[in-house]
C-alpha positions in Angstrom: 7.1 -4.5 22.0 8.4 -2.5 25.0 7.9 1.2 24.7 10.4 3.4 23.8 12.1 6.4 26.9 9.5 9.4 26.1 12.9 11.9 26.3 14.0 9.6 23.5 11.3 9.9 21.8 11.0 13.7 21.5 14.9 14.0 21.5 15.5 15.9 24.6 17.4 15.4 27.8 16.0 14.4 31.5 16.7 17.9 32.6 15.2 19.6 29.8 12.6 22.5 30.5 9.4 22.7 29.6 9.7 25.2 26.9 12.3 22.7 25.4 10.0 19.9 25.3 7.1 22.1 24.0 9.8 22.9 21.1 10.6 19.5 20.3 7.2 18.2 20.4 6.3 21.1 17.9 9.3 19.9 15.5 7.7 16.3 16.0 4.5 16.9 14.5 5.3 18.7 11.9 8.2 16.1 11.0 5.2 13.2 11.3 2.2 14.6 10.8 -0.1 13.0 8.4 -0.5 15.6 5.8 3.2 15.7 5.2 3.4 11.6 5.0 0.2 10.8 3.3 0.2 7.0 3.4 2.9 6.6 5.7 1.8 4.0 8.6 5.1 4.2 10.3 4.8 8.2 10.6 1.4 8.3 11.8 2.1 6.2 14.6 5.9 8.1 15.1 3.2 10.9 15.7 0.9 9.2 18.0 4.3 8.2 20.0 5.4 11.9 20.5 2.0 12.9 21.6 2.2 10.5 24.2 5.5 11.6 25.4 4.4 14.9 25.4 1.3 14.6 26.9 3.2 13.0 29.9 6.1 15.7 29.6 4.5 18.6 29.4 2.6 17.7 32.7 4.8 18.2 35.9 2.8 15.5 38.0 2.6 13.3 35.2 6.8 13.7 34.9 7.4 13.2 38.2 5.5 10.1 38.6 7.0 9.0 35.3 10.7 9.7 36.4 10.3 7.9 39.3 8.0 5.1 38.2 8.4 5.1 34.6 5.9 3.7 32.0 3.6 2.3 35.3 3.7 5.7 36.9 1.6 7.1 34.1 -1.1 4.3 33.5 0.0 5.0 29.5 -2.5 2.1 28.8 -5.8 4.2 29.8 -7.5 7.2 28.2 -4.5 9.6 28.4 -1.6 7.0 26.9 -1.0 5.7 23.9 -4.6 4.0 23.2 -6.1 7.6 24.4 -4.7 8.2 20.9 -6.1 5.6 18.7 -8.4 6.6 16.8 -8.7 10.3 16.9 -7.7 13.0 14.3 -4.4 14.4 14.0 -5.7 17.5 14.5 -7.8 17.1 17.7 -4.4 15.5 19.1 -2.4 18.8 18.7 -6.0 20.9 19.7 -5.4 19.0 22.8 -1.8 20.6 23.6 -3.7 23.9 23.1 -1.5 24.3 19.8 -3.2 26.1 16.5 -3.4 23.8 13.8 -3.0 26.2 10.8 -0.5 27.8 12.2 1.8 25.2 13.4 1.6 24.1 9.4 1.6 27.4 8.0 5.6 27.1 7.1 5.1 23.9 5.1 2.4 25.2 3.1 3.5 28.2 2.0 1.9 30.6 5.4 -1.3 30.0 4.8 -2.0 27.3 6.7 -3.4 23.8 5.4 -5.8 24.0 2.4 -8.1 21.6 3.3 -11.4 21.8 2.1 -14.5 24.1 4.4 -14.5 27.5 5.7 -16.1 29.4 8.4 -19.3 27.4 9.8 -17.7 24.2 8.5 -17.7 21.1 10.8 -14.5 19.2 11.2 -15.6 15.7 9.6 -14.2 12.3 9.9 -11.6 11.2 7.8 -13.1 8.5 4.9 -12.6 5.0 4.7 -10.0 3.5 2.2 -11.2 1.9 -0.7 -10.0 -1.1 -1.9 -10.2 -2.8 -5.7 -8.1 -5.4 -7.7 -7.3 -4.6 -11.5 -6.3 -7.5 -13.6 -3.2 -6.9 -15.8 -1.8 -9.1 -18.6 2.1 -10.1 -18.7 2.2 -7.5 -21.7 1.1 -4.8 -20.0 3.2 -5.8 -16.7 6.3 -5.7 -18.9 6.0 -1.8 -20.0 3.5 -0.2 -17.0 0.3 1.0 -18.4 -2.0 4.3 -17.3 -5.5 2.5 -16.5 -9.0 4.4 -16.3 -11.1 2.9 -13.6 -14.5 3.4 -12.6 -15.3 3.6 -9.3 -18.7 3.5 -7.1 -17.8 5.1 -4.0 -18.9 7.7 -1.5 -18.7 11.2 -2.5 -19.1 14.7 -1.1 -22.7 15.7 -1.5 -23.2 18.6 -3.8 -25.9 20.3 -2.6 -24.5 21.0 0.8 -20.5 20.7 -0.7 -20.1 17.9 1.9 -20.6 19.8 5.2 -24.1 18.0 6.1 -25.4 20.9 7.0 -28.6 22.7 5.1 -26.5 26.4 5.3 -24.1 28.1 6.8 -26.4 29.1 9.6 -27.3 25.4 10.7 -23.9 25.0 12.2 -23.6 25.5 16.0 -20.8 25.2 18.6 -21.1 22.1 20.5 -22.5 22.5 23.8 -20.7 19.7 25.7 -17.1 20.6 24.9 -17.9 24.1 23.9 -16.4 24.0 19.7 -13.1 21.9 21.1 -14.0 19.0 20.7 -12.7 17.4 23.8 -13.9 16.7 27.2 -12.1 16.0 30.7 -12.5 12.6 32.3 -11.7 11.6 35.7 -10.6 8.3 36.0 -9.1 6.3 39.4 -5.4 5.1 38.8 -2.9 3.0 40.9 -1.4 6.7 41.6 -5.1 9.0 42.3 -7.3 10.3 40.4 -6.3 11.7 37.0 -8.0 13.9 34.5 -7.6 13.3 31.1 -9.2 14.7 27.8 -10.8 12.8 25.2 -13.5 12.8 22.3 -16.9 14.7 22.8 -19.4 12.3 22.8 -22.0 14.6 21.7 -20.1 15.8 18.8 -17.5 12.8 18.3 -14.6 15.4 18.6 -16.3 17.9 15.2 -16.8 20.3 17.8 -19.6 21.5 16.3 -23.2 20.2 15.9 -25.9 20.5 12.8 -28.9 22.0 13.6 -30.6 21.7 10.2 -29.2 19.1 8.0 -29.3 18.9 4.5 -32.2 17.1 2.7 -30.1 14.9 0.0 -27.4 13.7 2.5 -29.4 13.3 5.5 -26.7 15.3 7.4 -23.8 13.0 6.4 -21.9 15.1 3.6 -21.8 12.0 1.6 -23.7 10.6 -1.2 -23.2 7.3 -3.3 -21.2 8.1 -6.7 -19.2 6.9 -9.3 -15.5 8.5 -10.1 -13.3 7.6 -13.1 -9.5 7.4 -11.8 -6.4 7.5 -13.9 -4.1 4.8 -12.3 -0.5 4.9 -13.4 0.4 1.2 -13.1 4.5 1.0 -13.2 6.5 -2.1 -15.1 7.0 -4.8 -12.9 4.2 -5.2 -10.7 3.5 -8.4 -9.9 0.3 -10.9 -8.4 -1.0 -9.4 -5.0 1.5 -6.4 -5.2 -1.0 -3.0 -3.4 -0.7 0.2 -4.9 -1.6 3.5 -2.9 -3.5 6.7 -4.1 -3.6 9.2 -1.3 -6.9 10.6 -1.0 -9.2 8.3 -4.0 -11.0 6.3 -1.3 -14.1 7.6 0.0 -14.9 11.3 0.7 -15.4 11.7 4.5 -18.5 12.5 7.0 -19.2 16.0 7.0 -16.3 17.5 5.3 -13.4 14.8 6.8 -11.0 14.4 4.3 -11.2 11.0 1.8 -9.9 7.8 2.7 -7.2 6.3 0.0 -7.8 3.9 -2.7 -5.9 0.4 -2.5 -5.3 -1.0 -6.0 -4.3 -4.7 -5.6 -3.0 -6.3 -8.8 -4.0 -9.4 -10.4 -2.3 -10.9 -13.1 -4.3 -12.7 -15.8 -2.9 -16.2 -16.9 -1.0 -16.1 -20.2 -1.4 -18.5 -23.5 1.8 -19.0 -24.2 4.1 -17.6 -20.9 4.2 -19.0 -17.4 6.1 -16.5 -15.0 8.0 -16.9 -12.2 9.5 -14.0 -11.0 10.9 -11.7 -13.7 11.7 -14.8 -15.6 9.2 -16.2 -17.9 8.9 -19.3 -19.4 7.9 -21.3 -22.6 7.5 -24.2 -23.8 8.9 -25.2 -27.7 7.6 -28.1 -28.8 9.9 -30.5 -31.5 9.2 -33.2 -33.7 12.0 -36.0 -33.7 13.5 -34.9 -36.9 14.5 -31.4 -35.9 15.5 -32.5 -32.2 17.3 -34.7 -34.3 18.9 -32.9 -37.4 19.2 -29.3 -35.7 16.4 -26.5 -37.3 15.5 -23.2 -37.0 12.6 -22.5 -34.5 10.9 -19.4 -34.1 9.5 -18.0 -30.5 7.4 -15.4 -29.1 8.5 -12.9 -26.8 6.2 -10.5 -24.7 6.9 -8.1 -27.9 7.7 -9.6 -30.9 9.2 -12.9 -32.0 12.6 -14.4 -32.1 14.3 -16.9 -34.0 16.6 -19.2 -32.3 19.2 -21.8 -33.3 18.0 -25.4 -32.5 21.8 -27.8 -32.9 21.4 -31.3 -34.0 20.8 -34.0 -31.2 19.2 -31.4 -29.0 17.6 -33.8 -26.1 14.0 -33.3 -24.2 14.1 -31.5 -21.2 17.1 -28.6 -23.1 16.5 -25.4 -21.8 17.2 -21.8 -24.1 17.5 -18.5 -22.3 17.1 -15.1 -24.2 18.9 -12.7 -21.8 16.7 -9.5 -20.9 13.5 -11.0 -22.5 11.8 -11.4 -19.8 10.2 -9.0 -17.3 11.4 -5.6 -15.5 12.6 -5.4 -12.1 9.9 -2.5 -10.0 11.4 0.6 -9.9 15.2 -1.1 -11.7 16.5 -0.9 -14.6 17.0 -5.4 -14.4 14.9 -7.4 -16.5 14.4 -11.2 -16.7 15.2 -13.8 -19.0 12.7 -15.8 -21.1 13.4 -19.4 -20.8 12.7 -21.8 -23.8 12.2 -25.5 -22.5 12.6 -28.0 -25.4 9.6 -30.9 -25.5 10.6 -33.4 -28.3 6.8 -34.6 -29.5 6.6 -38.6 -29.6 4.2 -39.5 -32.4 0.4 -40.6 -31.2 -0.9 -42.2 -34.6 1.1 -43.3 -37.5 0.3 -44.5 -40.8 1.9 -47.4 -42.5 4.9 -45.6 -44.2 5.6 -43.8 -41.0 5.3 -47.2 -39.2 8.0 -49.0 -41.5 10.2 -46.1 -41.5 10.2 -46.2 -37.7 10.9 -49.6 -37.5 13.8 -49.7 -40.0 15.3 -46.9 -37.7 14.2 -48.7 -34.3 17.5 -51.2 -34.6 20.4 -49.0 -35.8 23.0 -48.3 -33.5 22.6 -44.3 -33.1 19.0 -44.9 -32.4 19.7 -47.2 -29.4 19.8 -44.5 -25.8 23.4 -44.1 -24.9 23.2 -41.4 -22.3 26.7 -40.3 -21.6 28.7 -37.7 -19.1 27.4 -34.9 -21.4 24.1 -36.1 -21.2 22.9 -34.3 -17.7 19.9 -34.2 -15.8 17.1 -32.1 -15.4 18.5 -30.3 -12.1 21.4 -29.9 -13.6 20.4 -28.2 -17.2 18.3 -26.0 -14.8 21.5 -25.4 -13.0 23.1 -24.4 -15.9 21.2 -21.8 -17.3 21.1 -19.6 -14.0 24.8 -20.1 -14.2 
């Protein structure tokens, strides 16, 4: 996919200065910045797009080689592009661009900058991993949503050191390398010259700080292995391999990092009596020749209660019944399915002697002899008729 124009992409013009640009970026990252999209793919890369831009922008070499080269002119595929990005936090991407993380949020969460979780001494951690379970849910509980308690083993924040890795306040130190920012420079040889570029302290994978002392349960990590009960609220209408999202259930991070998010993918466990397809379910009503025959009274389940419908004489094999709004809810609509009755007339196994000669006295006369006519229809087109 071809990269989009970097003015595009922060919204400015070619001529724009740099104070512009440095505006727009700022209105960028808050707009797409993680902690106000949690979950949100799309904005996390829409992020990681305008810190590319700007990064190139906001450079006057790096802009000139762009206006005249474009894309090429700033080698966007090596350690200052788009894949310098990948990978790092959010917030060493803006320390980068020398801009202050709490208090380019401060506005959105209420002028006190983010409340995330550490204080002084604390080392940035990485970010957990997502988590990722399946919950089985019957057709019942499908049809009205249902609040599930889960239990699950996963890495937590240690509680001795409250997930920091570090023994006490006192064991954290600046890093040495890239002196607390967690970046370095790099020199690298381009088409175009040399050109420096920052990217992830090595000795400190971008925390910016180091643990002198870390803590005896956790090793240093600021994770432990634990067990959480979550409340999952499952809506109506889910359906097999459908993923559900929980923003910050995963696991807890390295050293303070925020948690990953839990993944709940549903599976659906097979029903007794239903089949589904879609929000339409399906059942099959089985007949004995004398009420196909003479007409009866059946009675049905529903994912609720039972019904009672109206079987007329002569009804054929194969005659499908639909129940409007019986079946299943539309996610997130206010639809619902049908439940479709498919008529099976049962043809006798065994029969005892009286049943024999009764049959056979019936086998000859004229109304027991097949005489399919125009409003006897086929299978496709009793199908056809019911979603009509």
């Amino acid at each position: 996919m071809a990269k989009r124009d970097y003015y595009e992409v922060l919204g400015v013009a070619k001529g724009a200065s740099a104070d512009e640009i440095k505006k727009a970026y700022r209105k960028k990252a808050l707009e797409f910045h993680p902690d106000r999209n949690p979950g949100d793919k799309s904005a996390e890369d829409k992020f990681k797009e305008a810190a590319e831009a700007y990064d190139v922008l906001s450079d006057a070499d790096k802009r000139a080689r762009y206006d005249r080269y474009g894309h090429a002119g700033v080698d966007s595929s090596g350690p200052g592009g788009a894949g310098g990005f990948q990978g790092m936090d959010m917030d060493d991407i803006l320390r980068r661009f020398g801009f202050d993380t709490d208090d380019i949020f401060s506005e959105f969460f209420g002028g006190g900058g983010r409340r995330r979780g550490g204080g002084g001494g604390r080392p940035r951690g990485e970010r957990g991993s997502n988590l990722r379970i399946k919950v089985k849910m019957t057709l019942e509980e499908i049809a009205t949503g249902v609040n599930k308690k889960i239990k699950v083993r996963k890495q937590v924040a240690c509680n001795t050191c409250n997930g920091s890795g570090a023994r006490d306040a006192s064991s954290v130190e600046t890093c040495t390398t890239c002196r607390g920012s967690g970046m370095v420079n790099r020199v690298t040889q381009t088409p175009f010259g040399m050109m420096q570029t920052a990217v992830q302290c090595p000795a400190c994978n971008g925390a910016g700080q180091t643990i002198k002392s870390p803590c005896n349960v956790c090793k240093g990590d600021g994770r432990v292995f634990g067990e959480e009960t979550i409340e999952v609220d499952i809506p109506a209408g889910v359906h097999e391999g459908i993923q559900l999202s929980m923003a910050g259930k995963g696991n807890a991070g390295a050293k303070g990092g925020g948690p990953g998010d839990l993944v709940i993918t549903i599976e659906e466990t097979p029903h007794e009596e239903f089949t589904r397809e879609g929000n339409n379910i399906h059942y099959e009503l089985f007949l004995n020749i004398a009420d196909a025959t003479l007409g009866t009274k059946a009675e049905v389940p529903t994912l609720d209660t039972r019904a009672r419908i109206t079987v007329p004489p002569g009804t054929q094999s194969g005659k499908v019944f639909r129940l409007k709004d019986k079946g299943l809810p539309a996610l997130q609509s206010y639809q619902r399915g049908d439940l479709l009755i498919h008529v099976n007339v049962w043809t006798p196994k065994k029969l005892n002697d009286e049943e024999r000669r009764i049959l056979e006295k019936l086998r000859d006369m004229p109304n027991f002899k097949p005489t399919p006519g125009k409003d006897d229809k086929s299978f496709f087109e009793r199908v056809k008729d019911v979603f009509s």
